[in-house]
BAVOGU-808965 format. One record per residue: residue number from 1; residue in one letter; x, y, z of N, C-alpha, C in turn. Coordinates in steps of 0.1 Angstrom, whole numbers. Each point is the difference from the previous one (the first is absolute). Layout:
{NUM,A,{X,Y,Z},{X,Y,Z},{X,Y,Z}},
...
END
This chain:
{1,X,{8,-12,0},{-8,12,0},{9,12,0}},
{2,X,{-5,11,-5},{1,11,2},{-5,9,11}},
{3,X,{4,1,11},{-1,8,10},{1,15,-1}},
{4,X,{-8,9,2},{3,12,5},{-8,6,14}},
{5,X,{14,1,6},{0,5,15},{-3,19,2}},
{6,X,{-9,6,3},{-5,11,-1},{1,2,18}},
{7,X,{9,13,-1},{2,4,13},{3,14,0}},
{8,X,{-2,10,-11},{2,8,-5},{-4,11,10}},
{9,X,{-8,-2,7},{-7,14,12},{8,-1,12}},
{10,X,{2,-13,0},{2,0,13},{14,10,5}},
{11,X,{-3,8,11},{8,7,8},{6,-2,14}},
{12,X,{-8,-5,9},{7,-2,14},{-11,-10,5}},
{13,X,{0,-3,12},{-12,-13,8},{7,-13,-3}},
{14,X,{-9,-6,5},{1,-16,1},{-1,-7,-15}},
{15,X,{-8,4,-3},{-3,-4,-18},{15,0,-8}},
{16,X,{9,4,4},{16,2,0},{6,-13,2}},
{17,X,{-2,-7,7},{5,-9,11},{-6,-13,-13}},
{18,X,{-14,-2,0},{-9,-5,-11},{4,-2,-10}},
{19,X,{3,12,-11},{2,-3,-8},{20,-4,-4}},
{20,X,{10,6,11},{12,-1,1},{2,-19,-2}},
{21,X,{-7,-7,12},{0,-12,2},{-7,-9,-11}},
{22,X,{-11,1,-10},{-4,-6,-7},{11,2,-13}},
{23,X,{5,15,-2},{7,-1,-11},{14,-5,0}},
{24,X,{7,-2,12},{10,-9,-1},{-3,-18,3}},
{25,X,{-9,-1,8},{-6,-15,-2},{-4,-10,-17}},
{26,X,{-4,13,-7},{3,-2,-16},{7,-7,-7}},
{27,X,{12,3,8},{17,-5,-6},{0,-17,2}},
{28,X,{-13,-2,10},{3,-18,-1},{-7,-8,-7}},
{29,X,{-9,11,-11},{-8,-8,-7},{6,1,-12}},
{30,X,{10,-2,-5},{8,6,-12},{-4,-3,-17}},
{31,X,{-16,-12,-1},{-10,3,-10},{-3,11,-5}},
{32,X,{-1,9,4},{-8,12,0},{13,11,-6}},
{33,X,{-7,8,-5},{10,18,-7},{-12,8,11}},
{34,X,{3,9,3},{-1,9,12},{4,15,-6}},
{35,X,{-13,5,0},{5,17,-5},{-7,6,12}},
{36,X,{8,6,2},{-3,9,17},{0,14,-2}},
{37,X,{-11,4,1},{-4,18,5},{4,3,13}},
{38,X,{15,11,4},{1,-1,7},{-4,12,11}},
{39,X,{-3,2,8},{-7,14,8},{11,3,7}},
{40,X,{5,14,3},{6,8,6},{5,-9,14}},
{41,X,{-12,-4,9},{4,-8,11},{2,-11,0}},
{42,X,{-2,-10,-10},{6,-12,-2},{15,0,-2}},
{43,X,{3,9,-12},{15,3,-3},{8,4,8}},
{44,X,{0,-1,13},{11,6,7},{4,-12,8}},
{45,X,{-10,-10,0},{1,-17,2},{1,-8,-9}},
{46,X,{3,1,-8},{8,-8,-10},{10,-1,-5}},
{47,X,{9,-14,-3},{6,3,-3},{5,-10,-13}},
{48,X,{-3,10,-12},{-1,1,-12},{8,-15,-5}},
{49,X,{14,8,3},{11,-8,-9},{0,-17,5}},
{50,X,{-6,-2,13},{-3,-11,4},{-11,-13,-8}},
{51,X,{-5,5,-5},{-11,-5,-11},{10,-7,-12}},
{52,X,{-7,-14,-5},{4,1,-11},{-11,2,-13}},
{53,X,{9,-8,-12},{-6,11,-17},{-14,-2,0}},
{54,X,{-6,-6,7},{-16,-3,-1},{-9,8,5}},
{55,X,{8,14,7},{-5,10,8},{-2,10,-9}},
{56,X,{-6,8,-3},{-1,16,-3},{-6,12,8}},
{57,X,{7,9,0},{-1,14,14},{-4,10,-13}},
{58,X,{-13,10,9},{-8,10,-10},{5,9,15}},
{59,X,{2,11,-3},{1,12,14},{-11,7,-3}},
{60,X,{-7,1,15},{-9,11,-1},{1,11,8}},
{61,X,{-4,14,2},{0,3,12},{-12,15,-4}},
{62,X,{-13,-9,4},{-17,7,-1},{0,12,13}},
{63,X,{5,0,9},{2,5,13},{-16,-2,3}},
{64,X,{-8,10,7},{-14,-2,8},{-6,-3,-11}},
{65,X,{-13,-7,-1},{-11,-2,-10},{-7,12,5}},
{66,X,{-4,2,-11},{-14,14,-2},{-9,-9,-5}},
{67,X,{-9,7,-2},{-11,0,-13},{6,6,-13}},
{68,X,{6,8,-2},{8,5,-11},{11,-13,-8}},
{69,X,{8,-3,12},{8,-3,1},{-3,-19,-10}},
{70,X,{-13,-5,5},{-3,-10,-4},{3,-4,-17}},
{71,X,{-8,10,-9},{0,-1,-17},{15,-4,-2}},
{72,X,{8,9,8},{18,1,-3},{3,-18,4}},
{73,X,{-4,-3,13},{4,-17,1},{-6,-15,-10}},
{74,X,{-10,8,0},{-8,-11,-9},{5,3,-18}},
{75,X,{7,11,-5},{1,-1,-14},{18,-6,2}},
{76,X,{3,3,12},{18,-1,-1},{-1,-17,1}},
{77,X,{-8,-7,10},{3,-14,1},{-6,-7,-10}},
{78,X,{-13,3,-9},{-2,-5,-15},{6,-2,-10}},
{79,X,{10,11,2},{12,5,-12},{11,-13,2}},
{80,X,{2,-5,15},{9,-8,-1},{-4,-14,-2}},
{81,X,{-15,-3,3},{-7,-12,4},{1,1,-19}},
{82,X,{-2,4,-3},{-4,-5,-21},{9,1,-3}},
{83,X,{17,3,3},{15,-8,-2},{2,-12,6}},
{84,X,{-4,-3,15},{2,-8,2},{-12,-16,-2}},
{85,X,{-8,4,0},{-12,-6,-7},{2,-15,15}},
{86,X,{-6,-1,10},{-1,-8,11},{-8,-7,2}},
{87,X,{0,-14,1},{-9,-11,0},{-11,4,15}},
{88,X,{10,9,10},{-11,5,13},{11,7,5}},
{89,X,{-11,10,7},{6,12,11},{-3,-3,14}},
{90,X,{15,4,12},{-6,-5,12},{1,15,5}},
{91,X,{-5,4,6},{-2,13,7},{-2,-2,13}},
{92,X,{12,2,5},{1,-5,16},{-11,6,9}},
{93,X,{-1,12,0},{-8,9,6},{-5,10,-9}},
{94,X,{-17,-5,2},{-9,12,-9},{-2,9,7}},
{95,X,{-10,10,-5},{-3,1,-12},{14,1,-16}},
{96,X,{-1,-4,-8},{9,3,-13},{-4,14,-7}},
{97,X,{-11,3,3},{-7,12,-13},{8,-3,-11}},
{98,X,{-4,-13,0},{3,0,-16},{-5,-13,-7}},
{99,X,{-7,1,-12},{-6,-12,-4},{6,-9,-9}},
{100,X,{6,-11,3},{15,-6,-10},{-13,-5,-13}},
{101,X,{9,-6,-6},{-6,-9,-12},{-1,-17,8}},
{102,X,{12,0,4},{6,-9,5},{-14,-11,14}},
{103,X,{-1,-10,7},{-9,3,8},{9,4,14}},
{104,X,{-8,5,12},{10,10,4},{-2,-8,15}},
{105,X,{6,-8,7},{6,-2,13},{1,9,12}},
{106,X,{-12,3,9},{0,14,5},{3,0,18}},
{107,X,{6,-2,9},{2,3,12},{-6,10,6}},
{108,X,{-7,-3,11},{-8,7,5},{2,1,16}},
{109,X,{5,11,4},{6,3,13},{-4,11,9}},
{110,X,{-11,5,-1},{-3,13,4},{-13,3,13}},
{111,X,{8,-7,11},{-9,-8,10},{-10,13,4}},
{112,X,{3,10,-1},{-6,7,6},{-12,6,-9}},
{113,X,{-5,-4,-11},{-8,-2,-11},{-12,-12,3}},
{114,X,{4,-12,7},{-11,-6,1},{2,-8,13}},
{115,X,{6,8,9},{-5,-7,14},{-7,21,9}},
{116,X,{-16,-6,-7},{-9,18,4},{-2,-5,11}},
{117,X,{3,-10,15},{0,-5,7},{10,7,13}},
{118,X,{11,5,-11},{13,1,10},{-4,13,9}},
{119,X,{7,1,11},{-7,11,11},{8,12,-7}},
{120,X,{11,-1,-6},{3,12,-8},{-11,7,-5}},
{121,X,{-13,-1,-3},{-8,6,-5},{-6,10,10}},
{122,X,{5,-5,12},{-10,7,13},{5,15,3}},
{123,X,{17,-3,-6},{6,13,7},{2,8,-11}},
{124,X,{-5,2,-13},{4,11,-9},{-17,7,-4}},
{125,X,{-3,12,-6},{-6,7,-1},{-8,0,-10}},
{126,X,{-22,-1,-1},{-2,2,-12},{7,-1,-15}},
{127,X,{6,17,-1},{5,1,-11},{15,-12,-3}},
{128,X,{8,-6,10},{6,-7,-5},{-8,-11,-4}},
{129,X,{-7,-9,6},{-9,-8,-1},{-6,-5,-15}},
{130,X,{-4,20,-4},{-9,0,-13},{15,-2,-13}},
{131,X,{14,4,4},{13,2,-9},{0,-17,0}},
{132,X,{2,-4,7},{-2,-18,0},{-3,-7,-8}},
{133,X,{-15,5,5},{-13,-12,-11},{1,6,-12}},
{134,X,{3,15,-4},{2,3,-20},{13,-6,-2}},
{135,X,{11,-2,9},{13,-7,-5},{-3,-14,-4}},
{136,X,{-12,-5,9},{0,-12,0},{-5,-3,-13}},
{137,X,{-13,5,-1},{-5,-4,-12},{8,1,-10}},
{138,X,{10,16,-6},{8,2,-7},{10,-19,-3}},
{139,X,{6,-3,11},{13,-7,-2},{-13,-17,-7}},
{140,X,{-11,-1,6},{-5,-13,-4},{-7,3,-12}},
{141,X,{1,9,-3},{-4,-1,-17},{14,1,-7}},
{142,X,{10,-1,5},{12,-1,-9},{6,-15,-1}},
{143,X,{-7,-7,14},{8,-10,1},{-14,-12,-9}},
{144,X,{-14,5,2},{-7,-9,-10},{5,2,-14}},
{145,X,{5,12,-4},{0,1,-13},{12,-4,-10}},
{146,X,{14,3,11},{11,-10,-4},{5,-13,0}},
{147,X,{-9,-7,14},{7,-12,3},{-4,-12,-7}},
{148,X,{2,-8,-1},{-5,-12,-5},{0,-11,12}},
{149,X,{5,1,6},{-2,-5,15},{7,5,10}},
{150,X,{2,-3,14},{3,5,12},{7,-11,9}},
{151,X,{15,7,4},{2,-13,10},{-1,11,13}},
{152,X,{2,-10,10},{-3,8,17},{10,-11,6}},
{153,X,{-3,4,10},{12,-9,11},{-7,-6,16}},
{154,X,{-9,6,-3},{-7,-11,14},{-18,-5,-3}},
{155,X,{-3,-9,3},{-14,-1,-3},{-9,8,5}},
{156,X,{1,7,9},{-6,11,7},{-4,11,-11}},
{157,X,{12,7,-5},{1,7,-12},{-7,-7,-10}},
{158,X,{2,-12,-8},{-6,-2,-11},{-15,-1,0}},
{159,X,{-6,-6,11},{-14,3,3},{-4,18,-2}},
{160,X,{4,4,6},{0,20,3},{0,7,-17}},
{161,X,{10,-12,-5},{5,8,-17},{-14,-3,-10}},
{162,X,{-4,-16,3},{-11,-6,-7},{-12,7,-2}},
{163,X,{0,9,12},{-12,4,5},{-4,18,-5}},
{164,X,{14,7,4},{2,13,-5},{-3,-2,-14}},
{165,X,{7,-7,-9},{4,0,-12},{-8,-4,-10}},
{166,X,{-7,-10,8},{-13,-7,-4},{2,-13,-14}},
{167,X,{13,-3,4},{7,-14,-9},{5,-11,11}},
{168,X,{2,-11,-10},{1,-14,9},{14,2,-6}},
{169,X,{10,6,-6},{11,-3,-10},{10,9,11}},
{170,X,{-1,-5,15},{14,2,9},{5,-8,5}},
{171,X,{12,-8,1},{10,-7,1},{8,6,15}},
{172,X,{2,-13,6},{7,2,17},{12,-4,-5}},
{173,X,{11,10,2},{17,-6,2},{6,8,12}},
{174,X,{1,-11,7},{3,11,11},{14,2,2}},
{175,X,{3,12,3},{14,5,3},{9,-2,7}},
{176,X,{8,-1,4},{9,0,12},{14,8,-2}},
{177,X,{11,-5,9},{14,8,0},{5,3,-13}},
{178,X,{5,8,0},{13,3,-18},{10,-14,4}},
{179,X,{0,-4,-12},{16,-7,0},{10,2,6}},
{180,X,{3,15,2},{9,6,10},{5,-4,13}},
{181,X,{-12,-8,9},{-2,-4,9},{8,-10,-1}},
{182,X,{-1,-8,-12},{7,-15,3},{12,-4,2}},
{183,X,{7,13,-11},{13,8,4},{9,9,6}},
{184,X,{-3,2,14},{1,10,9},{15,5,-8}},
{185,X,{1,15,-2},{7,4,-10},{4,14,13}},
{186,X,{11,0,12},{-4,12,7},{8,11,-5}},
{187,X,{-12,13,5},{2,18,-10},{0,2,12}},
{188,X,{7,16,1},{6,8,12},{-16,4,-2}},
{189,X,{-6,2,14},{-10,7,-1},{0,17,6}},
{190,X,{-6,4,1},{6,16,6},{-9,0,14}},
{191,X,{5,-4,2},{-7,-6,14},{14,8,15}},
{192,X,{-8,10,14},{9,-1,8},{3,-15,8}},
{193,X,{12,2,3},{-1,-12,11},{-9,-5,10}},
{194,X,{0,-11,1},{-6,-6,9},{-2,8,17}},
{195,X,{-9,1,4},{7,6,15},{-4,-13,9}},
{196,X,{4,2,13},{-1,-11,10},{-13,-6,0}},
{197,X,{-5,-9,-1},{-12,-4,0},{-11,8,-6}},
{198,X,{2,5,-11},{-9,5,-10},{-4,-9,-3}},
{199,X,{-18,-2,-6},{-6,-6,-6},{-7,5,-15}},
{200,X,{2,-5,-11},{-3,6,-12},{-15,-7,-7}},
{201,X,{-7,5,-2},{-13,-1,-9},{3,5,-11}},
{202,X,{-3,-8,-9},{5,4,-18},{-18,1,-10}},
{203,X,{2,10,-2},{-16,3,-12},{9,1,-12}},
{204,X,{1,-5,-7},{9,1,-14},{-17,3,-10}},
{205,X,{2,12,-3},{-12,3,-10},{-2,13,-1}},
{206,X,{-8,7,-19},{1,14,-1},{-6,1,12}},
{207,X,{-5,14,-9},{-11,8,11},{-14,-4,-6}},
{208,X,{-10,0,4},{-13,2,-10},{-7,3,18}},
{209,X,{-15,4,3},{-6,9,5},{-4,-18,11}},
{210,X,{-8,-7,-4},{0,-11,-1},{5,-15,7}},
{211,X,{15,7,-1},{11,-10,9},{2,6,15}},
{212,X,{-8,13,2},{-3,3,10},{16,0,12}},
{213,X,{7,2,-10},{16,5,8},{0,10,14}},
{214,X,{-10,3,2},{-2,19,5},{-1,-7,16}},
{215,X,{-8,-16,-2},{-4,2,17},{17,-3,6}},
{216,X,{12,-3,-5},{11,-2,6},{2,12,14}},
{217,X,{-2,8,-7},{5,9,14},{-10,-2,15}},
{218,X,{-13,-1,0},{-10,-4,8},{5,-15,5}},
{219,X,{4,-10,-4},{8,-12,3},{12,5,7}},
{220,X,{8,6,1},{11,2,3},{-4,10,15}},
{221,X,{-5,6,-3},{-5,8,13},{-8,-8,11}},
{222,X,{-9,-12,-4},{-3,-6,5},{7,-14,11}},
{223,X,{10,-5,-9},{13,-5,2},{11,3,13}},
{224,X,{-2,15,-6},{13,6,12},{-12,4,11}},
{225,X,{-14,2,1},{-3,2,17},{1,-14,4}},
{226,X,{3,-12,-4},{-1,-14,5},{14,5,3}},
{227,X,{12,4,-3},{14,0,5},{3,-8,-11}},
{228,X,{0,1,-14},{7,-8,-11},{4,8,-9}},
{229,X,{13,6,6},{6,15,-5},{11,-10,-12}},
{230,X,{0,-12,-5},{12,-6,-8},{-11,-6,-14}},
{231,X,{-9,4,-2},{-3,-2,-15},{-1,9,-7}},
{232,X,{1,-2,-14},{4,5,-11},{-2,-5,-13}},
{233,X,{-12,9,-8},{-7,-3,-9},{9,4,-15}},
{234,X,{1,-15,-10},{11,8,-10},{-7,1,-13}},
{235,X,{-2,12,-4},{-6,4,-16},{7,4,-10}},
{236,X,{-9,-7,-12},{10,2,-14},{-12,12,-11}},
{237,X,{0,8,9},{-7,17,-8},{9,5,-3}},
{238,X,{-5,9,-16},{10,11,-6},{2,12,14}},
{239,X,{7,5,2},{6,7,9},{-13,14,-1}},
{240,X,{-4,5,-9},{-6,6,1},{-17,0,8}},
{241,X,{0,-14,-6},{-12,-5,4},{-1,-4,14}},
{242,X,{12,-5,3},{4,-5,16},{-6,18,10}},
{243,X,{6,8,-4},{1,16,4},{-17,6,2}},
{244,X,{-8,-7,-14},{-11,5,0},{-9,-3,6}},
{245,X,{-2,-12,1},{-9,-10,12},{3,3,15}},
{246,X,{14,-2,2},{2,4,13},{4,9,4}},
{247,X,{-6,13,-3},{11,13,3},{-8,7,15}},
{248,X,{-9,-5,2},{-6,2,15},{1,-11,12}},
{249,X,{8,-8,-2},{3,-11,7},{15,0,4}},
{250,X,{-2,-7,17},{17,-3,2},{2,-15,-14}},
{251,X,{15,6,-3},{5,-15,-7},{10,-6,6}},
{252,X,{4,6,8},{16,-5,7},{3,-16,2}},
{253,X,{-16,-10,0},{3,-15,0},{-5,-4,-14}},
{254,X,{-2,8,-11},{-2,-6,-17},{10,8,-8}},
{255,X,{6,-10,-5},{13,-2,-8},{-3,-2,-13}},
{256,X,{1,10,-7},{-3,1,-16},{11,-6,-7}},
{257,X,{2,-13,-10},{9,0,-7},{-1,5,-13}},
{258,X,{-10,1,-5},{-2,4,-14},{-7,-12,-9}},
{259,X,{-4,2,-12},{0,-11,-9},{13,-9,-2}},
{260,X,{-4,-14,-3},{12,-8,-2},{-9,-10,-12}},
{261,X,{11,-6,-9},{4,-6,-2},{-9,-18,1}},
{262,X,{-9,-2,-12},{-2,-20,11},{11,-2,2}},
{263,X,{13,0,-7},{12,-8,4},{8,4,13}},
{264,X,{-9,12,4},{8,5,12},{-9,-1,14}},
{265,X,{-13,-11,-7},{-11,2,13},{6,-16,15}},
{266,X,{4,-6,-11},{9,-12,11},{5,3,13}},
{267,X,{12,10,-6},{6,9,10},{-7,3,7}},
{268,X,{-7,7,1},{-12,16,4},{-6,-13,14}},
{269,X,{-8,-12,-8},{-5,-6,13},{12,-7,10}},
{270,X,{11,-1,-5},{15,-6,7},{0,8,14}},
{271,X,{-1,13,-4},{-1,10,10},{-3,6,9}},
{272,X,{-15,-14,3},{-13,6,4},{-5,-11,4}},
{273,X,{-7,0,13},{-9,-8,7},{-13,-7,0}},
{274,X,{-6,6,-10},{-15,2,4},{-3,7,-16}},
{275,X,{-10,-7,-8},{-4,8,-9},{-18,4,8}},
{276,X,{-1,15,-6},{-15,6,6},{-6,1,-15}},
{277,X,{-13,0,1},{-4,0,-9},{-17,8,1}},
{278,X,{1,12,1},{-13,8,1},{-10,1,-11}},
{279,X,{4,-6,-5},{-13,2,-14},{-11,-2,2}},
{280,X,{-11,5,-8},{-12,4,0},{-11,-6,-7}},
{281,X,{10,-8,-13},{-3,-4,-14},{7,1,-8}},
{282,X,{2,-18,-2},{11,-8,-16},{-7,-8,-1}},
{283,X,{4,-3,-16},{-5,-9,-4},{10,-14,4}},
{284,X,{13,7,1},{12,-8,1},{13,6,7}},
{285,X,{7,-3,13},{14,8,2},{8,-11,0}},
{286,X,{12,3,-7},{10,-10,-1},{9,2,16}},
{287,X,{-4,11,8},{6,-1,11},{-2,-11,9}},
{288,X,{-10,-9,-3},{-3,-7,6},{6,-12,2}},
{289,X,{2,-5,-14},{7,-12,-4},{17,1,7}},
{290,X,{6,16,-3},{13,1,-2},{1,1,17}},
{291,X,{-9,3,9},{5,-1,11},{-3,-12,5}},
{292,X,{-7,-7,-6},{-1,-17,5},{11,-5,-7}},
{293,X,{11,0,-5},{12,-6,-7},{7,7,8}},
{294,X,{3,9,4},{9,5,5},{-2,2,19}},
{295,X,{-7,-6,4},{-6,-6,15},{3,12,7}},
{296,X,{-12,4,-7},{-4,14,6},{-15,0,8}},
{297,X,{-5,-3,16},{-12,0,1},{-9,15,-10}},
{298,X,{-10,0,2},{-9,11,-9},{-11,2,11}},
{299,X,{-3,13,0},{-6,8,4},{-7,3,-7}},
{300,X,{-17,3,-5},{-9,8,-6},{-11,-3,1}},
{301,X,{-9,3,-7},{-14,8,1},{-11,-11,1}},
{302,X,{-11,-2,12},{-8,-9,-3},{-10,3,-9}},
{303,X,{4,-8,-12},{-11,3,-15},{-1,-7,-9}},
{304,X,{-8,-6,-7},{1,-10,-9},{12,-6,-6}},
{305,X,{7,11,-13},{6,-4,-5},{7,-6,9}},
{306,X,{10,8,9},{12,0,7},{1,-18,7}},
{307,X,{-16,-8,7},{0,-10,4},{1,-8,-10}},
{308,X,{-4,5,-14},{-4,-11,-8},{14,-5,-5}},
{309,X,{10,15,0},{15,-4,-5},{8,-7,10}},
{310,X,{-3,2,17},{10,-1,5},{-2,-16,9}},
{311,X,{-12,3,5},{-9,-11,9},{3,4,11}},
{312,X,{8,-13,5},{5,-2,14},{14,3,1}},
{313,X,{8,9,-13},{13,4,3},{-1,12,2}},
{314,X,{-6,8,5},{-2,11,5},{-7,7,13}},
{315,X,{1,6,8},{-6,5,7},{-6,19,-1}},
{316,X,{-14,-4,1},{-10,12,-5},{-4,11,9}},
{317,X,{-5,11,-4},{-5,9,13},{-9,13,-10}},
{318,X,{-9,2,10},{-12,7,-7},{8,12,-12}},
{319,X,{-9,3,-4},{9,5,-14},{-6,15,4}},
{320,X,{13,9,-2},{-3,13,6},{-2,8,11}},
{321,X,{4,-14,5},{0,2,18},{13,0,8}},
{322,X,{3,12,0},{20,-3,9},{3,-3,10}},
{323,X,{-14,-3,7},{6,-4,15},{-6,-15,0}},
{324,X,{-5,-8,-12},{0,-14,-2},{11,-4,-7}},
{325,X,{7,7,-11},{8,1,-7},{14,-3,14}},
{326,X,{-1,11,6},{12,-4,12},{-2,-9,9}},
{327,X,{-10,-4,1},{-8,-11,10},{9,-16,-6}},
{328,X,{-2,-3,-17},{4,-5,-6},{15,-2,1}},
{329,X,{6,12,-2},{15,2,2},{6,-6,7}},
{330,X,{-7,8,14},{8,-5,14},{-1,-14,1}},
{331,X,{-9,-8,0},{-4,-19,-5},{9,-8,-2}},
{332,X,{10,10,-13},{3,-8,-7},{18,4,2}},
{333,X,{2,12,4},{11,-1,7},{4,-7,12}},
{334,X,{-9,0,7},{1,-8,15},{0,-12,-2}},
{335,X,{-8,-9,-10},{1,-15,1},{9,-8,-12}},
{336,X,{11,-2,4},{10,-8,-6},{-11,-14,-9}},
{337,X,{-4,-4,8},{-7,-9,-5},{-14,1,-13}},
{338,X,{-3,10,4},{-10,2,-14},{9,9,-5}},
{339,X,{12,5,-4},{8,3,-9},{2,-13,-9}},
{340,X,{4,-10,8},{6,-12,-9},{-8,-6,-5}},
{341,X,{-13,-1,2},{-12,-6,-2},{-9,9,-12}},
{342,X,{5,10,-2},{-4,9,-11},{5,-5,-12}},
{343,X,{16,1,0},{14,-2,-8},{-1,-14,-3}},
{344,X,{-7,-10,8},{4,-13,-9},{-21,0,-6}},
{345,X,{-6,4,2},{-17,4,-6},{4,4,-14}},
{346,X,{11,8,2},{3,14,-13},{8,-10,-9}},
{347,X,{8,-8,2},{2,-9,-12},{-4,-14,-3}},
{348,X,{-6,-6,10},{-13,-6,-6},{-9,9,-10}},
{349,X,{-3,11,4},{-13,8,-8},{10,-1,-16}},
{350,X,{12,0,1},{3,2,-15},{-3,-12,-10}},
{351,X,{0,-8,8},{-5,-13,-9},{-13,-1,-10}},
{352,X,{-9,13,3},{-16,4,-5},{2,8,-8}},
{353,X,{17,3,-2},{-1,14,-13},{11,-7,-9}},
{354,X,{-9,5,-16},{10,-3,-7},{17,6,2}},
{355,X,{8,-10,-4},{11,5,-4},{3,11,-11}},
{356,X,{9,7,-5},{1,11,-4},{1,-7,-12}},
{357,X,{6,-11,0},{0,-9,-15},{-15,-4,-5}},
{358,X,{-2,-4,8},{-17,-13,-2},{-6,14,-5}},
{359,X,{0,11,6},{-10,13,-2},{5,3,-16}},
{360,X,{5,5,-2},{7,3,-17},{-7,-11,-11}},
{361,X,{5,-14,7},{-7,-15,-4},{-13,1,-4}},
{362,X,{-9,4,7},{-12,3,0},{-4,9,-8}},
{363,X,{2,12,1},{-2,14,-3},{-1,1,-20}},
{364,X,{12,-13,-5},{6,-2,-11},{-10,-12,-1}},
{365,X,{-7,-8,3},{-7,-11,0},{-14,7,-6}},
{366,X,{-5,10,8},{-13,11,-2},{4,2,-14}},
{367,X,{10,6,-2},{2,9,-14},{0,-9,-12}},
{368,X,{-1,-15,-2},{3,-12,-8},{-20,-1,-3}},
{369,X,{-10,2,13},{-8,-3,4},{-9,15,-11}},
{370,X,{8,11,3},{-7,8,-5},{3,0,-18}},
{371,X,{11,-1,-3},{6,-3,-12},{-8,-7,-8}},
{372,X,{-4,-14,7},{-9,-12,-5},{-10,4,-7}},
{373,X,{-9,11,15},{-11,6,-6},{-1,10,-12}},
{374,X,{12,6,-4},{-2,8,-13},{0,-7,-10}},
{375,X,{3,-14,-2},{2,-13,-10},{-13,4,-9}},
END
């Protein structure tokens, strides 16, 4: 087959991580020619010359999607798709706004689109509410009108996608670690020293409104009236963004590193104790897997997804609540024994997610499936 890999929007998030790991998992299926759209934030994770002749690299760099902005993506990736003329397109993360010839392979990741359930809904305002539901509608008429089918990553999701979308043509591959993992590869991280009995909580993730980063400081305040003046929350926000969110809050126990790297996320949890995980709504976090590989207990939100990903390798606490959230904390610092009892949960739990290979395996099995159907 002719594969073409469409990642052309993509900028920063998780969807990065997604499409970084499927398109080098590629490399083990060496049947296949592979022409890759590549997006500004994939390209700074790849690494090109590593590939061999069966690969081809398109550079893109769309910066924000508009409405304007759209005619310009949809005529530039047709222009390439009728040179390269592709048996199917995999589009890691939709929407594409763009309608191939080809049938189009569409990933669908945008949890906070169809879980109208999440309590995130309780704390933002009318008019955000009403920005929402036109986004929403906006992005599901792009994703009925380009895809040809849909994969997802948890059954939770694909039921939620069936139903939004109003098609039976979505496919479960569920995600787990980058390959990276398998290869602990260690990067300096910019990290201060350790102090004496410091304890580190790691949120490796953008910003979005959503992931609800903000209640950190209310955790921490809560923390230190218990007398637990030694933890320390570590985030990967653009510097700016780190400044903007918190610019009315003490930070003196959250440690910004910046964006990194998947190849540099190994390290990042090497570093670190404890992954936290405040989200609100995903469809999918690969932090989850990568801190069960890397025997990291987890910390996060009692909420659908989050149990459906994690089970019993995790310990949960009301979501949006910092003095359950530290309730949580303290639990799991104090008892040695449900730390260990998390960390061997957390790699049992990997056994229920594809491998990074079997995922590609699959994902390329769909595209044969959809192929068939243009016959």
């Amino acid at each position: 087959m002719k594969i073409l890999i469409n990642t052309a929007k993509l900028r920063f998030g998780g969807a990065i991580q997604v499409a970084v790991s499927f398109i080098n998992e590629c490399r083990n299926f060496t049947e296949n020619e592979y022409h890759v759209f590549v997006g500004q934030g994939v390209g700074k994770s790849l690494r090109k010359k590593d590939f061999p002749p069966n690969f081809y690299f398109y550079d893109f760099n769309f910066g924000i999607v508009t409405l304007r902005k759209i005619p310009v993506i949809s005529s530039e990736l047709s222009k390439y798709e009728k040179q390269i003329k592709p048996d199917c397109v995999v589009t890691t993360s939709g929407p594409s706004y763009w309608h191939s010839t080809a049938p189009q392979l569409m990933g669908f990741n945008l949890g906070i689109q169809i879980y109208y359930d999440s309590p995130y809904f309780k704390t933002i305002s009318p008019y955000r509410k009403l920005r929402l539901y036109i986004k929403r509608k906006m992005l599901f008429w792009y994703f009925r009108r380009d895809a040809s089918a849909y994969i997802v990553q948890t059954d939770d999701v694909n039921q939620r996608v069936r139903k939004a979308l109003k098609t039976d043509k979505v496919y479960t591959v569920s995600n787990t670690h980058n390959g990276f993992f398998n290869n602990f590869v260690k990067y300096e991280i910019n990290l201060p020293p350790k102090g004496e009995g410091e304890i580190r909580f790691l949120t490796l993730s953008s910003y979005y409104r959503h992931k609800n980063i903000e209640i950190i400081p209310a955790i921490i305040k809560e923390l230190n009236q218990r007398g637990l003046n030694n933890v320390k929350f570590m985030l990967t926000l653009e510097n700016s963004t780190f400044s903007t969110i918190f610019k009315n809050s003490d930070t003196k126990d959250i440690i910004n590193v910046g964006p990194v790297r998947p190849e540099e996320c190994p390290s990042l949890y090497n570093e670190c104790d404890y992954m936290f995980m405040p989200s609100l709504a995903e469809c999918f976090s690969a932090s989850y897997p990568e801190a069960m590989v890397m025997k990291k207990p987890i910390v996060t939100t009692d909420l659908p997804f989050a149990r459906n990903i994690c089970d019993n390798a995790a310990l949960y606490y009301t979501p949006m609540d910092g003095k359950s959230a530290a309730d949580t904390i303290e639990t799991v610092i104090k008892d040695e024994n449900l730390r260990e009892t998390l960390v061997k949960n957390g790699l049992k739990r990997l056994r229920y997610f594809d491998t990074a290979t079997e995922r590609a395996g699959k994902i390329l099995e769909i595209c044969k499936i959809l192929q068939n159907s243009q016959s």
